[in-house]
C-alpha positions, 0 to 999 in steps of 0.5 A: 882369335878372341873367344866368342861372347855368347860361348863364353855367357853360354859356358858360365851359365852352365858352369853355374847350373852345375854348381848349383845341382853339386850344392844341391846334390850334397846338401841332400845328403842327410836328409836321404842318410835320415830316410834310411835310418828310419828303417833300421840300418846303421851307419857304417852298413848304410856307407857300406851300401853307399860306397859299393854303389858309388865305386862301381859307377865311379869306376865305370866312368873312369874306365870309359874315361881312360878308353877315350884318351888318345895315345899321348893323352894316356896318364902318367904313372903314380909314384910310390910316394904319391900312392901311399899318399892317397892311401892315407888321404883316402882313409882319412876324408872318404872314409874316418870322415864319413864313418863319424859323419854318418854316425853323428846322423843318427842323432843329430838333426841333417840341418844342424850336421850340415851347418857344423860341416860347413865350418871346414873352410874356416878349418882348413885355413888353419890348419894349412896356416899351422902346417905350412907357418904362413900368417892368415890373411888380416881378412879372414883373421876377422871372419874366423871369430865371426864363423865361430860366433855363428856356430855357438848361436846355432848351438845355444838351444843345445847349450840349455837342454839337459837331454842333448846329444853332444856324442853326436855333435861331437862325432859331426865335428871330428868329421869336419876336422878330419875332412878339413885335414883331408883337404889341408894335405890333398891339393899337393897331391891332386896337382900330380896326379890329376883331380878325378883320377885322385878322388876315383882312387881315393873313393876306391881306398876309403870303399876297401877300409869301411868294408873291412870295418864293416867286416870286423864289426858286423855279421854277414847276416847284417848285408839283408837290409829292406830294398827300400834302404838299398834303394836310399843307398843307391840315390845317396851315391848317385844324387849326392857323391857320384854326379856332384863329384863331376858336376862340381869339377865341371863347374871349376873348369867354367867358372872357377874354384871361387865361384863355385865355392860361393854358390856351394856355401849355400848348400847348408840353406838349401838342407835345411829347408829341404829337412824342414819339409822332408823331416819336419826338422826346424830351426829356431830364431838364434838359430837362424840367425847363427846360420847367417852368421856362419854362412856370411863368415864361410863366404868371407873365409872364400872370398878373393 
């Protein structure tokens, strides 16, 4: 039986409206990561928050998740191997990549963190073309270079001011290395344990390692923080982790991974016009420029 037209307009559109609300929800990120430090709390506290929130929803939905699986449907158990595997993947990109993104927040501005994040694509294609010692494609051989250039416009006024702050720059780069390492080893892993289950457990993990660095490098007086950044807190885990993480895996069943990437590159645009009205943030001329750049190299890198 050939599939229905109008199920199939009415499955793509939704499956765009869920991209676009992922894109959206991510891209505020920063800017509700901003608000908060505007009231005192420090990184790994405010992730801290964060993740305790975002576990406890992530595993309210997984449970009834689970309870709605028929008897034939029940998953199947995880290997020794692939548990120390997600053990290891959780720590790096759920949580030694959010530590270093979160602390490069406090100085750099979400619009510049946001454009420096989006380079992983352009990352992570190397990484994977080192690790495994397959060739880059002739195409994005060519974007790679273009990506770069763009970046180093976004900088340029960084390059020419004596009081910039590279510590943080460097910590949002380090975050995007090590997230796109993250994402250079996972897909393995995720194709034998099942995506949501991997990203509920690995979210899981990176909640125990950052409350053990919270444990060892903080008070416990230093949990009483203003409602007002529990209530950032709550907003970050819902608004831009918990629901763009099922919106976006929602929108893959829909439309594809390379639909949604292209409508996901344009999260880097949607925060910075967001931090302009919200933070009163800007970029300059080059700048603009540079993020055109970047974006149009990052679509290349994604494109089929």
């Amino acid at each position: 039986m050939e599939d229905d037209p109008l199920n199939s307009a009415k499955s793509i559109r939704t499956g765009v409206l869920l991209a676009g609300f992922a894109a959206t929800g991510f891209a505020m990120k920063g800017i509700f990561i901003k608000l908060a430090f505007v009231h005192g709390v420090d990184a790994v506290t405010l992730l801290m928050q964060r993740l305790i929130f975002t576990i406890a929803l992530l595993w309210m939905v997984r449970l009834w998740r689970v309870s709605r699986l028929a008897h034939d449907e029940q998953e199947t158990p995880i290997s020794t191997s692939d548990k120390l595997k997600i053990l290891g993947l959780g720590l790096l990109g759920y949580y030694l990549a959010s530590v270093l993104d979160f602390i490069g927040l406090e100085t750099v501005s979400a619009s510049l963190e946001r454009l420096i994040l989006c380079l992983y694509p352009a990352f992570t294609v190397l990484f994977v073309s080192w690790f495994s010692g397959t060739p880059i494609a002739p195409r994005i051989k060519r974007a790679l270079p273009l990506t770069y250039l763009g970046m180093i416009l976004v900088l340029a006024p960084e390059l020419t001011n004596a009081h910039a702050d590279w510590a943080g720059i460097g910590f949002v780069v380090a975050s995007t290395l090590v997230f796109s390492l993250y994402m250079t080893w996972s897909p393995a892993v995720i194709g034998r344990v099942g995506s949501m289950r991997f990203t509920e457990l690995a979210l899981t993990v990176s909640g125990c390692g950052i409350l053990v660095h919270w444990l060892l490098s903080h008070p416990l007086s230093s949990i009483q923080q203003p409602p007002i950044v529990w209530g950032y807190a709550l907003i970050i885990a819902i608004v831009s982790t918990v629901l763009p993480v099922y919106a976006i895996t929602a929108a893959m069943q829909r439309i594809g991974a390379s639909r949604t990437a292209v409508i996901g590159s344009f999260g880097p645009v949607l925060s910075i016009i967001m931090s302009m009205q919200l933070l009163n943030e800007s970029l300059t001329a080059i700048q603009w420029l540079g993020a055109a750049v970047v974006l149009g190299g990052v679509w290349l890198v994604g494109k089929k």
